[in-house]
Every structure is written in C-alpha cells, then in structure tokens.
C-alpha positions in Angstrom: 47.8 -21.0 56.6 49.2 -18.5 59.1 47.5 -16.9 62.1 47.9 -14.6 64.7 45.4 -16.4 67.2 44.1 -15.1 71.0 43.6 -17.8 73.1 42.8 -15.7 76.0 41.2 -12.4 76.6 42.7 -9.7 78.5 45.0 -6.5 78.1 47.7 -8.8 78.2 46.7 -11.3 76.2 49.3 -12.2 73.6 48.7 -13.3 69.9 50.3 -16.7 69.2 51.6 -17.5 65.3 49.5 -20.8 64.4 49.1 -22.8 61.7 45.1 -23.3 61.2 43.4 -24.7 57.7 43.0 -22.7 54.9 39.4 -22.1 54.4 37.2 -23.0 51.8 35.5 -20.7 49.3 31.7 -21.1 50.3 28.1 -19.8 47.8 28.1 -15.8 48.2 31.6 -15.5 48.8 35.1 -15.1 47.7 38.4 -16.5 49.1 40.9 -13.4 49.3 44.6 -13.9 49.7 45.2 -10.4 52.5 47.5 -8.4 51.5 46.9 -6.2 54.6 44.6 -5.5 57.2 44.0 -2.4 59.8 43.7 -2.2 63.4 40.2 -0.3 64.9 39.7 0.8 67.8 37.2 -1.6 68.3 39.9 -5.0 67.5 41.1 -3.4 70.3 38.0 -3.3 72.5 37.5 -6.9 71.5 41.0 -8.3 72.4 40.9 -6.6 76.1 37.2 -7.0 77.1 36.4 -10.6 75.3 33.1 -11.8 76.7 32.0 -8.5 77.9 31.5 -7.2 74.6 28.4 -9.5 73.0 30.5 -9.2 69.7 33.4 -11.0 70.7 34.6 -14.4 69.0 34.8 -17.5 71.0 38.5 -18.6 72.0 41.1 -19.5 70.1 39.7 -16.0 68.6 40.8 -15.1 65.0 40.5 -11.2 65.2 40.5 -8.2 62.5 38.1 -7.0 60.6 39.8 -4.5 57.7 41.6 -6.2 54.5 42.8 -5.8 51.3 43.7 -8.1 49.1 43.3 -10.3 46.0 40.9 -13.1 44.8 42.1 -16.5 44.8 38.7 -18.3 44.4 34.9 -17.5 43.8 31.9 -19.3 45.3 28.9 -20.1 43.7 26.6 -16.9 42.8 29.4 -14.6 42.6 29.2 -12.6 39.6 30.9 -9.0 40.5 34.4 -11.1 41.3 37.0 -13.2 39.5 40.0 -14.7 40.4 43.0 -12.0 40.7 40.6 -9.2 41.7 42.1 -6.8 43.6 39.4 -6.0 46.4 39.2 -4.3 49.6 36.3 -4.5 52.8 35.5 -4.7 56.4 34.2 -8.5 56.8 35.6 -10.2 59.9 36.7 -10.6 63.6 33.9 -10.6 65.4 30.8 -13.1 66.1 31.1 -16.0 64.0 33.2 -14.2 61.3 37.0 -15.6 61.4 39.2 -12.1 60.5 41.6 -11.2 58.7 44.9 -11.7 60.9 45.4 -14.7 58.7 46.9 -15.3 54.9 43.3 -15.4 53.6 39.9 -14.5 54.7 36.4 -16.3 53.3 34.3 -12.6 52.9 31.3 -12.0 52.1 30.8 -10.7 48.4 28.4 -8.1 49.7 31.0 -6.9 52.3 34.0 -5.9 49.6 34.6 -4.0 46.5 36.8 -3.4 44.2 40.2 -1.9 45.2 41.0 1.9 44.3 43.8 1.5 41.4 45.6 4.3 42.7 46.0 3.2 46.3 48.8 0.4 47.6 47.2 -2.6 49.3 48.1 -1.0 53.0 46.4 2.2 52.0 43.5 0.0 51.0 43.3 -1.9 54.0 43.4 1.1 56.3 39.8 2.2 55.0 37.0 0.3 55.2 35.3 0.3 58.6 36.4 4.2 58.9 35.3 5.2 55.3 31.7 3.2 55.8 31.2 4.9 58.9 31.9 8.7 58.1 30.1 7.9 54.4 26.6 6.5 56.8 27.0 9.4 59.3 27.5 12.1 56.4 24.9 10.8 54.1 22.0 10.3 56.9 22.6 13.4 58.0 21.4 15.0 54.4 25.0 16.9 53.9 24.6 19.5 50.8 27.4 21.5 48.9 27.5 25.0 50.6 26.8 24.1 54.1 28.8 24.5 57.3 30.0 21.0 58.8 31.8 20.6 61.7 33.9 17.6 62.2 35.2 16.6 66.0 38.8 15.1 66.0 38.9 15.5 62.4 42.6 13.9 62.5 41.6 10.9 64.1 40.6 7.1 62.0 37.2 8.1 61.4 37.1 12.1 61.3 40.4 12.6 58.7 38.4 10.5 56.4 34.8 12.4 57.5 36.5 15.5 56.7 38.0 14.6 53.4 34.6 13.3 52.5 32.5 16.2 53.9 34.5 18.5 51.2 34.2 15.8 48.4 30.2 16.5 49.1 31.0 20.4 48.7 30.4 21.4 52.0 32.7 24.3 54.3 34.4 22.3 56.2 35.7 23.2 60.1 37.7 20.3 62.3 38.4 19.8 65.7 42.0 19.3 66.9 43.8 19.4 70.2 47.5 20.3 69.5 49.4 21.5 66.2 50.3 18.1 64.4 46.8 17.3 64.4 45.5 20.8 63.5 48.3 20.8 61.1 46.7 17.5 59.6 43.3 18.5 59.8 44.6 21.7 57.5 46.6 19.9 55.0 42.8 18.0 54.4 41.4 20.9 53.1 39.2 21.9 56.5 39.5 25.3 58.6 41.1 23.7 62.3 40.0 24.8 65.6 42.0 24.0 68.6 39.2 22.9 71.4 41.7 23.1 74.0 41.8 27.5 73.8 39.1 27.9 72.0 35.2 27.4 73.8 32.7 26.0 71.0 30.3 29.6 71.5 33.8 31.2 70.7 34.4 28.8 67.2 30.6 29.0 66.4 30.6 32.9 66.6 33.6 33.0 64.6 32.9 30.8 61.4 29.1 30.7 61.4 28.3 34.1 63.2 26.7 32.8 65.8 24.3 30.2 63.4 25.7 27.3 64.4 26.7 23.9 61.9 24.6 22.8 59.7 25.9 19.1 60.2 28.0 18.0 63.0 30.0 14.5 62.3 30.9 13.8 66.0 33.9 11.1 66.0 34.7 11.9 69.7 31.4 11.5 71.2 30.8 10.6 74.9 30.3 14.1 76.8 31.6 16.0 74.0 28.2 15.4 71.9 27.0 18.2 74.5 29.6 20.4 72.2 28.0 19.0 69.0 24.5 19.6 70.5 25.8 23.0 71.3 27.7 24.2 68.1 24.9 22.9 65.7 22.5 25.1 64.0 18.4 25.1 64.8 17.4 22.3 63.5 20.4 20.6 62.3 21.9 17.4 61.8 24.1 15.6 64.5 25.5 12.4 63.1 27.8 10.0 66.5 29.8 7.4 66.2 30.5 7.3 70.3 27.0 6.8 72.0 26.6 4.8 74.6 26.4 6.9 77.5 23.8 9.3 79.3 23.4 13.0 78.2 20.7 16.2 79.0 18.9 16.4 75.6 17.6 19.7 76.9 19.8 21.7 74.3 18.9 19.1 71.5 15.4 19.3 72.2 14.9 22.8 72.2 16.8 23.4 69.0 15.2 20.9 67.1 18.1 18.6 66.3 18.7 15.7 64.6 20.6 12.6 66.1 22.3 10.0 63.5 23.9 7.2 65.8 26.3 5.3 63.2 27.0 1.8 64.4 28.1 0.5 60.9 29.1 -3.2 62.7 25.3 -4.3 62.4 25.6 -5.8 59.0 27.8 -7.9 60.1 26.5 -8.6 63.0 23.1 -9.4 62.0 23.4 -10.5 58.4 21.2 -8.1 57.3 21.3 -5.5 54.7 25.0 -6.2 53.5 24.6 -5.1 50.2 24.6 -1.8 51.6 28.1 -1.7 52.5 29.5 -3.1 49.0 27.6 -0.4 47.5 29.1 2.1 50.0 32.8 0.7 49.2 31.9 0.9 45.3 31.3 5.0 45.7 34.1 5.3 47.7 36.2 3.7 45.2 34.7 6.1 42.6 35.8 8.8 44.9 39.1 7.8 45.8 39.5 7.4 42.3 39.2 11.0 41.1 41.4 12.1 43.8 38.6 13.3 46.6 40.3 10.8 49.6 43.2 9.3 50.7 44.1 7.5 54.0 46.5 9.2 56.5 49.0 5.7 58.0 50.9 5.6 60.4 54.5 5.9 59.5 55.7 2.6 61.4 55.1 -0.9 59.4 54.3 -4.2 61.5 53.9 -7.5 59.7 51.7 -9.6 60.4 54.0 -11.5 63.4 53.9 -8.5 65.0 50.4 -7.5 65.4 50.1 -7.6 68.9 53.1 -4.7 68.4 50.3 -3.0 66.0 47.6 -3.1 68.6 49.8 -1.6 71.2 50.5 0.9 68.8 46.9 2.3 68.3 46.2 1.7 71.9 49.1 4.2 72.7 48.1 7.2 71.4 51.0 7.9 69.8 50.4 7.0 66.1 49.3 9.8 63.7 46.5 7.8 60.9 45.6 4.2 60.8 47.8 1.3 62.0 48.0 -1.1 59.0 49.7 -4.3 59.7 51.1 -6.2 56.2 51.2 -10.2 55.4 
C-alpha cells in the first residue's frame, strides 16, 4: 500500500511516498480502507520535535492519527463491525500505533465507531481527536442545560466543536475570538462572541454573567490564558484545559474554589487502557451528529494524500479557518 513516511525528524523534515505492506487484520480489530484522515496540532508536534516528545514513533515514522473510512476485514472478537462498515476514530500515529497516512489502518475496535450518515468521509475524518476531547472536558466538568459556559478560541479545532457541543447539552453559550472571521464563526455556531483583544475578561464577565462569573470554562487556548479562565469562572466552578503544561499562581483558583479538568484524551492510546471509553464517546457523538446538534468546520483547501506535508504546513500556518483534512 501507499505511505506518506518520515524518515527524519525536524521542521523540515519531508514526507516520502513509499510502498510498505498492507497490514494484517489482527483479534480486537478491524482493517479499514481511509478514506481520509485530519491533521492535529499534535501530528504536527510529533513531526518537528520526534524524540523529544515520549509519544513519537520510531523512524521511518508512519504518522496521523484521525480517519475515516470503511471496513475491509474483521479480526477475531469483533462483533460491533462487518465488512463495508463505514466507521470513523482517532487510533494511530504515535507509539507503536502505525497511522493513518496510508491506504489502510489496523484500529482498534474500541477506538472507532460508526460513521455519521449524514457527514462525507472528510467531514468524518476531521472529528475524532477534537470531538473526544471537548466531549471529556465538557462532561467532567458536570455541564447542565441553563448554565453559563465560556469557551476560549471557540473557532479553533477543539473549541468550534466545544461550543457546538456545549449548546447541544443546553447550556448559554459565550466564545472567545480575536478578529471578525473568527467571531463571525463562533456566531454562526449558535454562541454569543467576545473579542479578547478590546474586551478585558472583568469587562465580558460583568456583561453576560453580571459579575457571577462562568459556570464552566472549556479552555482550548490554555498556557497563561487559563489565568483568564481562572478569572472569568464563577465560585466554585468548573475549569476544564486542554493546554497544561506550564506553571501558573493558583491563588485565584484556590480562593474561589475551582475545579481543574486537565483533558489529555491521547492516554488511551497511549497506555492501552480504558479504550472502550472512546468508542463509546464516538457512538454519542454519532447520535448527536445525527440529529443535527454538530458539524465540523474544514478548511476550504483539499490535499490528497501526496501532499500531506502541504497539509501540515497548512495548519502549522495559521491561516486555515476549521480542520485540515487530507483525502486518499
């Protein structure tokens, strides 16, 4: 089969067209024919830092971890899947996982689901790892219909789909947005925008919650900016990050009682453990998707699979408005 391959790590490193062996199906798992796969931030990550990150593939590296596609054979024990399944899932490119920049993938039948009927294979692809990581940061946060959720950079990969989901779960829903395309965005997904770039977080939290704060904060920014979250949320709220890994005065989150949900939804994966958890996560959000409540934002600029070191340099610009999906 086809696939893009790294050999080398680094900013520049290219990906090379090679011919490897089609895998075999294997007990637990299904052998899916991609229709398309999505570029993360964290592919990204991956292809420039290599063995600096401890998740990295050993060289020749098969990268990507979104895909959609369809069942071409089922391993022993599989009973949710058949052959010409259309299915959808976040299951490889990093560790020992081969991914999905390839004609087929060998995934995990508890890492995929069933594909939305009324979403193309590209709008598919563009969800998983996004979709599983604002569902976990909603959901252990407690969100409940009627309260005030705050979303920062609701028009980025995870926030448009955190936002979409925060007012499928009934909530008032308020974004974060730093010029008028994405505040434009961020309106046409059914939440209230706030430009953080003229307007100060005690100015936005006077405004919409008079002074109150949010009841959840779903922080796709993260870094310094959870000092905004920690700020804008309400006594004794729920701050759910997906950007961590830095050093921050807990003062304020201490002294109004808050909550912290770090969402690193990669450990599954990772660790082989608990798995199950994201096929039943990608089963709801099919349900959802389904009766209209989400829908992926893409990029408007295709790349097949040939070009995906064109796709990476894509996200990796800035420039792109929704997820970078490249097609087989």
């Amino acid at each position: 089969m086809k696939a893009m391959i790294l050999n080398t790590y680094g900013e520049n490193a290219a990906f090379e067209a090679t011919e490897i062996p089609t895998p075999d199906v294997k007990a637990g798992h299904v052998l899916v024919k991609i229709s398309a796969s999505s570029v993360n931030t964290v592919d990204t990550m991956i292809r420039n830092m290599g063995e600096e990150l401890p998740l990295s593939p050993a060289t020749p590296a098969l990268l990507g971890m979104d895909f959609a596609g369809t069942v071409e054979a089922v391993g022993e024990g599989v009973t949710l899947y058949a052959v010409g399944d259309e299915v959808y899932g976040c299951a490889g490119g990093l560790a020992e996982l081969p991914g999905t920049l390839a004609d087929y993938i060998v995934a995990d039948h508890n890492l995929i689901a069933h594909k939305a009927k009324n979403l193309s294979m590209r709008e598919a692809a563009a969800l998983p790892l996004v979709a599983i990581t604002a569902y976990e940061g909603l959901t252990r946060a407690g969100i409940q219909a009627g309260q005030k959720v705050l979303v920062h950079g609701g028009s980025g990969g995870v926030g448009h789909i955190a936002l979409q989901l925060a007012n499928h779960f009934g909530a008032d829903v308020y974004s974060t947005g730093g010029g008028e395309p994405q505040l434009a965005l961020i309106e046409q997904l059914g939440a209230t925008g706030i430009n953080y770039k003229t307007e100060t977080v005690e100015d936005y939290v006077a405004q919409h919650t008079d002074g109150a704060g949010f009841d959840v904060v779903f922080d796709s920014v993260g870094g310094q900016n959870m000092l905004n979250s920690f700020e804008a949320a309400a006594l004794n709220g729920q701050v759910a990050s997906t950007v961590s890994m830095c050093e921050l005065d807990l003062n304020t989150a201490h002294v109004k009682g808050l909550s912290l949900h770090v969402v690193f939804m990669l450990l599954p994966m990772l660790y082989n453990q608990k798995r199950a958890v994201h096929g039943e996560i990608l089963r709801k959000l099919t349900q959802i998707i389904e009766a209209g409540k989400l829908k992926p934002v893409l990029d408007e600029i295709h790349f097949s699979l040939e070009q995906a070191g064109e796709a990476y340099a894509r996200l990796e610009s800035g420039k792109g408005m929704g997820k970078v999906v490249i097609e087989n």
